[in-house]
C-alpha positions in Angstrom: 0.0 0.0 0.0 2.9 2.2 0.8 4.5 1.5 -2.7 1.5 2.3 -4.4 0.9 5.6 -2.6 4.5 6.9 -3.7 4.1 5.7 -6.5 0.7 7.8 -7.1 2.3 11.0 -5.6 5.2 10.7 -8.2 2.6 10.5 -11.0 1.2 13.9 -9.8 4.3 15.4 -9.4 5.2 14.0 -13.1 1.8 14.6 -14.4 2.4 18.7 -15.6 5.3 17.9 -17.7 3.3 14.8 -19.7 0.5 17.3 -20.1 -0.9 18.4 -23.1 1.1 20.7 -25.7 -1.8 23.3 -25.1 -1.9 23.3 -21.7 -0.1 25.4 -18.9 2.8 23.4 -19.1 3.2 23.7 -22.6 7.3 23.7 -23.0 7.2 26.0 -26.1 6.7 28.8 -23.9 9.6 30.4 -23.0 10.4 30.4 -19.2 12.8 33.2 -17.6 10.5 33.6 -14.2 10.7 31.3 -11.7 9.4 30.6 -8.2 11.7 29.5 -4.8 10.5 28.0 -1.6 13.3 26.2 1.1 14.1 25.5 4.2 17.7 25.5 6.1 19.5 26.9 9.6 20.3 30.5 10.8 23.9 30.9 12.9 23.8 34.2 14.6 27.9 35.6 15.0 27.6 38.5 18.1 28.7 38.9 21.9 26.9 35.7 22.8 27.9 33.1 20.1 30.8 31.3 21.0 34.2 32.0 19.0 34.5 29.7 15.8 30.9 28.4 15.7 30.7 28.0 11.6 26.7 26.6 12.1 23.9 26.3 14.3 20.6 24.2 13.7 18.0 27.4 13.9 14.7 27.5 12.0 14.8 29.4 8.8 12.0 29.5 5.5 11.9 31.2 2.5 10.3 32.2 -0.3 10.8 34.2 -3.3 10.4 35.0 -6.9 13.2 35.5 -9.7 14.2 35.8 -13.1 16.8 35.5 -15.8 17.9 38.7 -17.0 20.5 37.4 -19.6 21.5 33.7 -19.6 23.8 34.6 -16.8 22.6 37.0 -15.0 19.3 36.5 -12.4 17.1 38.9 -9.8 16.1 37.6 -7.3 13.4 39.3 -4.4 13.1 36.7 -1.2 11.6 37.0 2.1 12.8 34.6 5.1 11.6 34.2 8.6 14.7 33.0 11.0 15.3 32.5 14.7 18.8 33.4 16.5 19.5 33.3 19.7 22.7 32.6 22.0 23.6 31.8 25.4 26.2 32.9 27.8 25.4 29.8 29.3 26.5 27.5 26.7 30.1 29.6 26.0 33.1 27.9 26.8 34.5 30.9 28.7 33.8 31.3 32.9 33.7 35.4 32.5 30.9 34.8 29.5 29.4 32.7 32.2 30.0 34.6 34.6 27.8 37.7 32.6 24.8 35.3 32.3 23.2 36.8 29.5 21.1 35.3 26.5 18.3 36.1 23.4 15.8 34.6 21.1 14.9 36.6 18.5 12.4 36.4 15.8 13.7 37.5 12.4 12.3 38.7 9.2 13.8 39.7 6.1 13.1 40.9 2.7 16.1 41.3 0.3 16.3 41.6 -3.7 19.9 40.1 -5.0 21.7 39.8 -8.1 23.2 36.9 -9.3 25.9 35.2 -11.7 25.7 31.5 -13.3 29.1 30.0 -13.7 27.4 28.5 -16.9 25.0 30.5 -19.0 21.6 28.5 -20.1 21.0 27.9 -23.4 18.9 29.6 -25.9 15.9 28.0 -23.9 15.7 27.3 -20.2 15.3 23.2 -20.6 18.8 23.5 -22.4 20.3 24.6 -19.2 23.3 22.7 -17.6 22.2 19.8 -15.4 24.3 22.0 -12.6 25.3 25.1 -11.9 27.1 27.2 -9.8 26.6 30.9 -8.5 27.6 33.9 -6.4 25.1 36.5 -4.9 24.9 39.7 -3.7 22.6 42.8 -3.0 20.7 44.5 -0.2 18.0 43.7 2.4 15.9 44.9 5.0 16.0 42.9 8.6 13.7 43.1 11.3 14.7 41.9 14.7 13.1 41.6 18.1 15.3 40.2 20.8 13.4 38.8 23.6 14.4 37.2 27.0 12.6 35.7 29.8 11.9 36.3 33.5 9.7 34.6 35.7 8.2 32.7 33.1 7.2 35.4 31.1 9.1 36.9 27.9 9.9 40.1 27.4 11.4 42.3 24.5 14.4 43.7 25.3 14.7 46.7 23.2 11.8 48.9 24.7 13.5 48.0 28.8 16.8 50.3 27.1 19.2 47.6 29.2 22.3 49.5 28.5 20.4 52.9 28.5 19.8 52.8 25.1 17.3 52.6 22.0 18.1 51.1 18.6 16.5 50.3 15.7 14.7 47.4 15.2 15.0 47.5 11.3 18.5 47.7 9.8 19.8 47.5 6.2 21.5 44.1 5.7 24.1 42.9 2.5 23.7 39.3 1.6 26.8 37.7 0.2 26.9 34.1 -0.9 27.5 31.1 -3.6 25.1 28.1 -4.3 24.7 25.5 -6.6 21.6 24.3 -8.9 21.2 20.7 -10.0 18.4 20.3 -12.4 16.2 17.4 -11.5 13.3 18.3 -14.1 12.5 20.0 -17.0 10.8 22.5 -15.3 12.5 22.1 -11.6 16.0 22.7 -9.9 16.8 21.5 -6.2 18.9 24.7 -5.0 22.0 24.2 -2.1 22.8 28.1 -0.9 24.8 29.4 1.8 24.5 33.4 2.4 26.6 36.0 5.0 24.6 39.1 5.9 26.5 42.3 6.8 24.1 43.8 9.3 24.5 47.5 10.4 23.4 47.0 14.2 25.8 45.7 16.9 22.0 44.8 19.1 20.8 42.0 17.2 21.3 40.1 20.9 20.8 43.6 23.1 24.1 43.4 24.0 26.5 46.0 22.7 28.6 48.4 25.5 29.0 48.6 28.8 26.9 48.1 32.0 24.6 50.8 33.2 23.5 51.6 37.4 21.0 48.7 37.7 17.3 50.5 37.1 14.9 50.4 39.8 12.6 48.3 38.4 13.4 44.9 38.8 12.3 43.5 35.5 14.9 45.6 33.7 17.7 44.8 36.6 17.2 41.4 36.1 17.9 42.0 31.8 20.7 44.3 32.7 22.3 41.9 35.0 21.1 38.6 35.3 23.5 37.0 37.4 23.3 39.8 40.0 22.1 37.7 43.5 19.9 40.9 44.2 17.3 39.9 40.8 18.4 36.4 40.8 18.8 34.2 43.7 19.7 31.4 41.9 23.7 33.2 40.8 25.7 32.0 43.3 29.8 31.1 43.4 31.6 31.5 40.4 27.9 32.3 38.5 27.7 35.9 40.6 28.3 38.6 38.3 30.9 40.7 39.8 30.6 43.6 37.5 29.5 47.1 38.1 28.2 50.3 36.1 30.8 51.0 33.4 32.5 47.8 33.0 32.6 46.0 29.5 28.9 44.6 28.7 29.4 44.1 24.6 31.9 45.1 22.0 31.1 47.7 19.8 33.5 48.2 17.6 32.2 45.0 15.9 28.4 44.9 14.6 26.3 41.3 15.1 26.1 39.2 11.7 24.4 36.2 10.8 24.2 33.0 8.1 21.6 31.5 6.7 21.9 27.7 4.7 19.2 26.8 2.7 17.7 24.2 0.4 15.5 24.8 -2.1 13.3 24.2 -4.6 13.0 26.4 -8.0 10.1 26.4 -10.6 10.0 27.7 -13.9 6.5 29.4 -14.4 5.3 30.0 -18.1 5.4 33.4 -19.6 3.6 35.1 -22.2 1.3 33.1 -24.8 3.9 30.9 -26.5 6.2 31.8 -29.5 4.5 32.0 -32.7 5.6 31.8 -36.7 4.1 34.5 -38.5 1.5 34.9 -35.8 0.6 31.5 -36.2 0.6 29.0 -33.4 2.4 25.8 -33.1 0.5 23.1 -34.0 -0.9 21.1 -31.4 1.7 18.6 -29.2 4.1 19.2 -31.5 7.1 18.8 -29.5 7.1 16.9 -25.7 10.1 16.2 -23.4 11.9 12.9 -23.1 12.6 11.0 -19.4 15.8 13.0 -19.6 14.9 16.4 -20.1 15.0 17.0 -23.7 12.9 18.0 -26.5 11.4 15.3 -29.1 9.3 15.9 -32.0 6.0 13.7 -31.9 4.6 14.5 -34.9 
């Protein structure tokens, strides 16, 4: 029963490209626009990550919408929702310990890029190589909320100005990165990217200068100093946080980045109503794809 149920699915996910010569999927129309959906990991790099962590398994999605400009040349405009966090807890260091501090943060971003094919496609899209490689870049919007919790309850961190501060919540961001695009169907790629983003905030985790007098309300104390035995009676021994106003909280003279590794999937969609000869249509299933791709004349 299991056999015959994949086997059903892979007829449906077959079925468009045995479709008829008329139909949406009709391969005589040219295809430049393409849709992208995938899934991967976010690796936040700030104050609380520890030194050489290269990934970390975070939630990240995308979508998006592109296009070949050239045979070489794509656009590409994506939106992804990401989580970061980091943990004083987890660093290998007893002073990072010692600070007690930590985020989760909810991230969304929307970013158009440009980018270059290794190989160009052919003079139509099913003539492309079977894979490809790229490089990326361009410019994006981020929007960040780092939270933390006390008492059970979450909190942003932002609005409680822990080191006396406010900051943006929406920062400009440059993604940088390479991928590679194996084509598994006439119509589909399977998409392996990894991409850097610049950011231009060093508060992605709250955490950026020095310490501030602890505020009178306890909440904000607590964010400010968590390890301080006054807001938490559970720092005690080498956990106590020992530092007072003025001493180094963050560094600023580096800003927060982050990574994002995705998979996905790309699909050519149809464009325009089919080329034409002498503004006269093709005649009916003229041409279909083989099993491997490539174009055969039925009739």
């Amino acid at each position: 029963m299991k056999g015959f149920a994949l086997a059903f699915l892979g007829c449906l996910l077959l079925l468009p490209e045995w479709s008829d010569g008329q139909s949406f999927f009709a391969i005589r129309r040219e295809r430049s626009l393409m849709l992208t959906a995938g899934t991967g990991s976010s690796t936040y790099y700030g104050e609380l990550s520890n030194p050489g962590t290269l990934i970390k398994l975070q939630p990240n999605f995308n979508v998006g919408i592109q296009k070949f400009v050239s045979p070489r040349v794509i656009v590409h405009a994506e939106f992804n929702w990401f989580v970061l966090q980091g943990s004083d807890a987890q660093a290998n260091s007893s002073a990072r310990k010692m600070r007690g501090l930590s985020f989760r943060s909810n991230c969304y971003e929307f970013s158009t890029t440009g980018a270059i094919n290794l190989f160009a496609n052919g003079n139509r899209y099913y003539r492309r190589e079977s894979i490809n490689f790229y490089a990326f870049t361009g410019i994006g919007l981020l929007y960040f909320n780092p939270t933390g919790t006390y008492k059970g309850k979450t909190y942003s961190l932002e609005p409680l100005h822990t080191e006396g501060v406010s900051y943006s919540r929406v920062v400009p961001v440059i993604p940088v990165g390479l991928g590679a695009r194996l084509r598994i169907g006439p119509n589909t790629n399977v998409v392996l990217e990894g991409g850097y983003r610049k950011t231009f905030t060093d508060y992605l985790d709250d955490v950026s200068n020095k310490y501030t007098a602890p505020s009178s309300n306890p909440v904000v104390a607590y964010f400010q100093n968590p390890n301080n035995p006054s807001y938490n009676p559970g720092a005690t021994g080498s956990e106590t946080n020992t530092f007072n106003a003025g001493s180094k909280r963050g560094d600023p003279k580096h800003t927060d980045s982050y990574f994002l590794l995705n998979v996905k999937v790309e699909y050519y969609l149809p464009s325009g109503n089919g080329e034409k000869r002498r503004n006269k249509p093709f005649k009916r299933s003229t041409y279909r794809f083989n099993k491997k791709g490539q174009i055969r004349r039925t009739n």
